[in-house]
N, C-alpha and C positions, 0 to 999 in steps of 0.2 A: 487440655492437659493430657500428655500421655496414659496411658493404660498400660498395665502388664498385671500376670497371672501370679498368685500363691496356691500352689497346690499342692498336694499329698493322696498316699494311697495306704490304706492302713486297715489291718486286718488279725482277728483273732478265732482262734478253732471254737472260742466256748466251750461248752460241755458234751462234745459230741466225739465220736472216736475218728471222724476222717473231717477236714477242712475241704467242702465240698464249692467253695464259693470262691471265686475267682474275679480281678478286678485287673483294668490297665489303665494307662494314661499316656497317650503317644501324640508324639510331634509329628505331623504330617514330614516326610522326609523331603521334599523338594520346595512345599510353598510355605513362605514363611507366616508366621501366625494365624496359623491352623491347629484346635489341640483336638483328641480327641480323648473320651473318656467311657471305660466302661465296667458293666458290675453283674457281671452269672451268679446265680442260684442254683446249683443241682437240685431239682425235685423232686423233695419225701425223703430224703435219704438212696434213692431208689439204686438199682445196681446198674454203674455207669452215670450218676447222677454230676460226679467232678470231670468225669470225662466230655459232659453235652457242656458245660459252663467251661471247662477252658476250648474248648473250639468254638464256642460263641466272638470268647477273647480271639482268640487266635482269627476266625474269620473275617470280624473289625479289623482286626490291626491289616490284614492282608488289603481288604476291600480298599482301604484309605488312600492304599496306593495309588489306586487307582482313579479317587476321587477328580474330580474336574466341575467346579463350579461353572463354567462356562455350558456346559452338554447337561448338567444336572443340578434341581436345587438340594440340598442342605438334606432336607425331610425327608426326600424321597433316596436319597442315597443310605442314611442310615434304615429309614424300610424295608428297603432292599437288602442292606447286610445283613437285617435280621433274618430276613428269608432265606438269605443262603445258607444262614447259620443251621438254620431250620434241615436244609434239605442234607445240608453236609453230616447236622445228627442224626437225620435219616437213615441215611449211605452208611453211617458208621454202626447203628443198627444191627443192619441185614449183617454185616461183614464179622463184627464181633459177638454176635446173638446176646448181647446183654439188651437192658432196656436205658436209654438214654433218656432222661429230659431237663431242660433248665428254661427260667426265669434270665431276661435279658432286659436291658437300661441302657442305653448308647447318648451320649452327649458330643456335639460337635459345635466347638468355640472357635471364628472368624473372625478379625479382626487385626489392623496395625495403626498405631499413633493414637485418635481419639474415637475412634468407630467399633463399637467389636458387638456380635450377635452372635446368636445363640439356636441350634433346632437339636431335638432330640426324637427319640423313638422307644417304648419299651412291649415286655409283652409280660405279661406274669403280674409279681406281686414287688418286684427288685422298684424302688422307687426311686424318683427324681423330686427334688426340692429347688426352689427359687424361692431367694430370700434377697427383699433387699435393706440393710443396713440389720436391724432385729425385728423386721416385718414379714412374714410370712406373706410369698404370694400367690405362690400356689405350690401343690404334687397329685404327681401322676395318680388317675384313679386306679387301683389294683384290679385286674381278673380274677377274681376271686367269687365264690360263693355267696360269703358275707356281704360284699362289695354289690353286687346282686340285688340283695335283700333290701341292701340298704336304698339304691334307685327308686325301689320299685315302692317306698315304702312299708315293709313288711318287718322294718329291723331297725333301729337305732344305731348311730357308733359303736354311743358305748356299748350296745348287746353283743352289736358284733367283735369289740375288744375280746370278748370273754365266749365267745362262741364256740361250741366246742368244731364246729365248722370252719372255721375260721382262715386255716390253714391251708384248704381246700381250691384249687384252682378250676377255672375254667377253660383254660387255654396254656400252653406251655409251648417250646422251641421243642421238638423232635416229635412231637405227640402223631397221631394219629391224619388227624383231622389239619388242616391249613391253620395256622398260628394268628389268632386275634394282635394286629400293631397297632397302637397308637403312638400318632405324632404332634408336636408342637413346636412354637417358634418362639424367639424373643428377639425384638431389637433394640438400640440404642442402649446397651449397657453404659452403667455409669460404673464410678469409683463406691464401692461399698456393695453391688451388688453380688451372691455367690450362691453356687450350686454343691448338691448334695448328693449324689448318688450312694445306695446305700441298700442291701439285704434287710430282709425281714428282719435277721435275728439283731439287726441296728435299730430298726422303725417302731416295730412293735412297744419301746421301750419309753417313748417319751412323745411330748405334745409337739406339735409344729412350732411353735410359740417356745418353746422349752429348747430345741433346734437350733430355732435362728438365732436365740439370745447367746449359745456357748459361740456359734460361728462367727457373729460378730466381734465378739470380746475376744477371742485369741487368734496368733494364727492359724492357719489352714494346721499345720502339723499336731500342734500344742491340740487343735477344738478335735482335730480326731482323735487322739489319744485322751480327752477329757472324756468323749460321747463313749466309745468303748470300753471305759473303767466303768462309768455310769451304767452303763447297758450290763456290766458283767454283775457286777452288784445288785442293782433290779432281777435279772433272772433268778437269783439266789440257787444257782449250783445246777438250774434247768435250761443254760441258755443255750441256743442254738448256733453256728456258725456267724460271726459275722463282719463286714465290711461296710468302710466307707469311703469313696473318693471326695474330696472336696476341692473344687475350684474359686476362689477368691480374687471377684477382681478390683485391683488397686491403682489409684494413680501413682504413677512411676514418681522420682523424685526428678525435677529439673537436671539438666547437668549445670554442673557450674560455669562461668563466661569464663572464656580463657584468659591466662593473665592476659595484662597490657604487653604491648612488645614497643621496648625502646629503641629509638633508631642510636646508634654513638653519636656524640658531637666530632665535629674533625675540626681541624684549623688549620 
């Protein structure tokens, strides 16, 4: 059965004075059924914090152009963008003396007719989710402090839920030091599987389990607009910026056989 894409990108300021979080979703412009998906974090609020998250965006989108599965796989292409991302809020740095950094999540979906996969890359705490049908499969582990603690066992989830650390990064896009990436892959997507790209100020707010069930049950636009009411309510008037992209994939509907074609009788 064919496959094709439900997706949305959907985002709110919360309770904060600038919308510092930034999100895409682009068609690869020449090869067809190529998408890609992405989702910045300015971090801490910091001064230039929206400016490192839309040149993350902007960096993807540019880089994609350039993509060529054939010279490069999947993984290491979105690695790579992140890097540049990195160096370009470098460069942007020195030249505007503020201080730049952001949280990055990059997803790159392949696929036409019944074949479609999946790699991604993130750096920070901006998370990735795989779900398939209302089963949780996995998301990305965060750079984080807590995230840390919790490895090494020093810390529990839930501590770190509530930690007053918690917030605290280990690695970020413009920072100082070379940017910690991880990458992953998926293959053989089916009809019901879907991705979740999505800011802290989304994650923090619900279970993986709690996720998958709203994504399943609506579509991509409806479950983001469900998760971002939920999330805004939970905060209760302290929530942070937040976004979510979601990609759902579905099997297409057949087309229909074309009529019969009747030849005329003649005599």
């Amino acid at each position: 059965m064919p496959l094709s894409l439900d997706a949305c990108v959907a985002q709110h300021i919360g309770d904060r004075q600038e919308q510092q979080d930034r999100a895409g979703l682009v068609q690869h412009p020449r090869k067809k059924g190529l998408v890609l998906a992405v989702v910045a974090d300015g971090v801490g609020g910091q001064t230039g914090g929206a400016i490192a998250a839309g040149q993350v965006v902007l960096t993807a989108k540019n880089c994609l152009e350039q993509f060529s599965p054939e010279d490069q796989t999947a993984a290491q292409f979105l690695s790579d963008a992140l890097n540049e991302a990195h160096m370009m809020i470098r460069l942007g740095r020195v030249l505007s003396e503020q201080d730049p950094n952001s949280t990055g999540v990059v997803l790159m979906l392949r696929g036409q007719g019944e074949s479609m996969s999946a790699a991604w890359a993130h750096c920070g705490d901006s998370r990735l989710y795989q779900f398939r049908g209302s089963t949780p499969l996995l998301h990305t582990r965060d750079h984080s402090y807590v995230e840390q603690m919790i490895q090494k066992g020093y810390m529990t989830p839930e501590q770190a839920a509530v930690h007053p650390r918690r917030n605290v990064l280990v690695t970020s896009l413009g920072g100082e030091d070379a940017p910690l990436i991880d990458v992953g892959t998926a293959a053989d997507l089916q009809g019901g599987d879907s991705f979740l790209l999505c800011s802290d100020g989304l994650w923090a707010y619900f279970s993986d389990a709690e996720l998958a069930r709203v994504i399943a049950t609506f579509p991509a636009r409806e479950a983001a607009g469900t998760l971002i009411d939920q999330a805004r309510q939970r905060a209760g008037g302290h929530g942070d910026n937040c976004t979510a992209v979601i990609l759902k994939v579905v099997v297409a509907p057949e087309a229909p056989p074309p009529p019969p074609r009747f030849r005329p009788l003649t005599t």
